[in-house]
N, C-alpha and C positions, 0 to 999 in steps of 0.2 A: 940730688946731684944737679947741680946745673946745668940747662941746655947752652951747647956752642951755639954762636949767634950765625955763624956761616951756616950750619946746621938747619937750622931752624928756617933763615931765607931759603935754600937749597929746601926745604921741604916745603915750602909755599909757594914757591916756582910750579911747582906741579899741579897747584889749581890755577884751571883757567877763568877767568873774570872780564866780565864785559869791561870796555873801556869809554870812560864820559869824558867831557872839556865842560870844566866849571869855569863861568868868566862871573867877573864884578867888575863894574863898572864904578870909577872913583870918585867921577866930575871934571876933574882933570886928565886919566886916561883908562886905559882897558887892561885886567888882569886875567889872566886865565894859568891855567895847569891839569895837564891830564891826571886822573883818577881812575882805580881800578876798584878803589874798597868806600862800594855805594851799596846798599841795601834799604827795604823796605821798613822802615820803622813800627808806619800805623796807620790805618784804611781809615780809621777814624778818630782823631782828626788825622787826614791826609800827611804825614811825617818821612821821610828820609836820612838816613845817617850816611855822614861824608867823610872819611879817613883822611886826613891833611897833614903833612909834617908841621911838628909842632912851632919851627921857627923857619917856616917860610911864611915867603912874602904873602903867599894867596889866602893863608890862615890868619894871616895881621891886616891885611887887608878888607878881607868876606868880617872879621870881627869888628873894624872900625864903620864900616859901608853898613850891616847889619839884610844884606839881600846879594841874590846872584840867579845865574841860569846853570842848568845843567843840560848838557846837548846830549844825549844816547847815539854813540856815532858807529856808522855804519863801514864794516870792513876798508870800502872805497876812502876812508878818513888816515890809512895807515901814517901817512908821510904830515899831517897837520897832528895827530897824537905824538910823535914824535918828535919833531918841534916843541909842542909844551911842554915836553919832560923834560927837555933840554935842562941846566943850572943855566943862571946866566943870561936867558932869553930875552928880547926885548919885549916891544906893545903888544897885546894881543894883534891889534889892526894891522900891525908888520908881519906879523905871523900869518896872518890870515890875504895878503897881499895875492890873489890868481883866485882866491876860494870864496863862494858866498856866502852869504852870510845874515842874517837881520837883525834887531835888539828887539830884547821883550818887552812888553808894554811897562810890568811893573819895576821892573829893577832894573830896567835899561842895560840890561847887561845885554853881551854877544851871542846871540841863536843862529849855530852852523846849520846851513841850508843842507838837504839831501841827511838829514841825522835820524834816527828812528823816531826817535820822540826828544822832547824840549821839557822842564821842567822852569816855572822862572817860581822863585823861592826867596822866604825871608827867613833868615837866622834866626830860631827859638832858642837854642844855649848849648854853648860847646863845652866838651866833656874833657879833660884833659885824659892821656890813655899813654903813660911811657914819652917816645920818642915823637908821637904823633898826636893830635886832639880827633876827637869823634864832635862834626858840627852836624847839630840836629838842625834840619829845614823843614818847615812848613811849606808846604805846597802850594804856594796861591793860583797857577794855573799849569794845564797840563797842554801843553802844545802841540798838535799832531803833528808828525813826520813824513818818512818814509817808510809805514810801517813792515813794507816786504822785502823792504833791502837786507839783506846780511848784517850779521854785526860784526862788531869788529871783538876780537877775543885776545887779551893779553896771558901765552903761556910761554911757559918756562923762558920767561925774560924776552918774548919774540911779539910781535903782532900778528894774528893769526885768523883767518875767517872762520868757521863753526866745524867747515871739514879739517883743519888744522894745517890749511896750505898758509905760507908766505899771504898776510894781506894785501891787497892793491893800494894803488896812488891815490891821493886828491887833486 
């Protein structure tokens, strides 16, 4: 029998997932989009897998650029995660206009200040997976953060800090 597809979301709503800002950087300007479905690939070599809709811009972009950062953001990042989800969003650097910020050494992409941790990453080979692609990253450096700040936790469709209140501003 087939699963209903409302079903299926409504049953994935219930896991809570930390929330990242992937940005790439293009040469001409800054991409970014929040992400919930990031997981640990490989200790060795150092790997990441990244959940992207299949026909957005940040999937056609992270594959043409072939590098990006991944920012682990902290509860206090509510209202800047929200913004990237946005459809329709403009520059990251608009997005990011009152918030800090720096670019990583290798991929020049955007690393939000006050994040837990920073990942800056080159594209190994994306997988295509349904309605979305799974982009595998290599690790090239690991950034320290904020390691003791709160995270930020996306559930049942909300942003959320670890004890499952409403998260704070940027």
């Amino acid at each position: 029998m087939p699963v209903d597809a409302a079903a299926f979301a409504e049953a994935l709503r219930q896991y809570a997932a930390g929330v990242c800002l992937l940005t790439v950087r293009d040469g001409i300007d800054d991409v970014g989009t929040t992400v919930t479905s990031v997981m640990s690939a490989s200790a060795e070599p150092p790997l990441v897998a990244v959940g992207l809709t299949a026909d957005g811009y940040p999937a056609e972009v992270l594959e043409e650029v072939g590098s990006c950062a991944l920012t682990v953001l902290a509860a206090e990042h509510a209202i800047v995660a929200s913004r990237f989800s946005s459809a329709g969003r403009p520059s990251a650097r608009h997005l990011l206009e009152a918030v800090r910020w720096t670019r990583a050494s290798g991929s020049g992409a955007i690393v939000l200040s006050g994040g837990l941790v920073a990942l800056d990453c080159r594209l190994v080979r994306v997988v295509e997976a349904g309605d979305h692609v799974l982009a595998l990253l290599g690790v090239e450096e690991v950034l320290p953060g904020e390691a003791s700040a709160a995270p930020l936790l996306r559930h049942r469709g909300r942003y959320v800090d670890a004890a499952g209140r409403p998260a704070g501003r940027a």
